[in-house]
N, C-alpha and C positions, 0 to 999 in steps of 0.2 A: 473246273474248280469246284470242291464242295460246298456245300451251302455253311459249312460250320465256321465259327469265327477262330482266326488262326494268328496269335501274337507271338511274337518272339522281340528278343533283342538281343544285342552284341554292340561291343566295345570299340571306339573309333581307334585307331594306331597312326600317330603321324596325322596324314592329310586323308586315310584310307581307314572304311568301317567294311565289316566281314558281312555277306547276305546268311542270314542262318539258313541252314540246312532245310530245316524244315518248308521256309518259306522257299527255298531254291525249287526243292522236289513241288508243291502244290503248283506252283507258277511255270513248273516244268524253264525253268531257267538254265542256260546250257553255257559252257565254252562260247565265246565267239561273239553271244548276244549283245544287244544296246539299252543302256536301262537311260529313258529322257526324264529328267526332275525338273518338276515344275511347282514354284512355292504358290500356293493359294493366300488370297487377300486374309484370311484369318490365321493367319503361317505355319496352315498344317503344309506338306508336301505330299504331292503325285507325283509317284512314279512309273512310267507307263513299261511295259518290256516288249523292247523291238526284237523277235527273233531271227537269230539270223538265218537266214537260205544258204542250203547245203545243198550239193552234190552238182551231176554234171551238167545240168541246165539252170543253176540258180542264178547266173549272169543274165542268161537268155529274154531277151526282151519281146522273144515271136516273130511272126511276120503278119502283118495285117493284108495281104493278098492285092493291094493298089499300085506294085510294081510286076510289070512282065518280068518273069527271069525264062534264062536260057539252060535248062540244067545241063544240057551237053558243052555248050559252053562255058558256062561256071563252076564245073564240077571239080576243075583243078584246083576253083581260085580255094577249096574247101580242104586238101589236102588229098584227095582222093584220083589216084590216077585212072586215067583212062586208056582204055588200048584200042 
């Protein structure tokens, strides 16, 4: 994020307000993402952006290595046949 101060606004419709462009691109804001609001005791609001994880491991939680596996044994349970 640049160090320069970046203001925009836009107009609420209904119960839904638009993220200006400007602010989308600097926050690198995507399809998909989480925006959490939270009101401050002086009633400005934070809003933080949770981005989301894409592709083919973004479910993947790892393996922390404290269980024995069997890879000749388990390798079907993976979808992967063996001969």
């Amino acid at each position: 994020m640049s160090d320069d101060h970046i203001s925009a606004e836009s107009t609420v419709s209904g119960t839904q307000a638009n993220i200006p462009a400007r602010i989308r691109r600097e926050l690198e804001i995507d399809d998909g993402d989480h925006l959490r609001w939270q009101i401050e005791d002086d009633g400005c609001i934070r809003i933080q952006v949770i981005q989301q994880q894409t592709g083919t491991f973004a479910e993947f939680d790892g393996y922390d290595g404290e269980t024995a596996t069997n890879v000749t044994a388990e390798h079907g349970a993976w979808g992967v046949d063996i001969e």
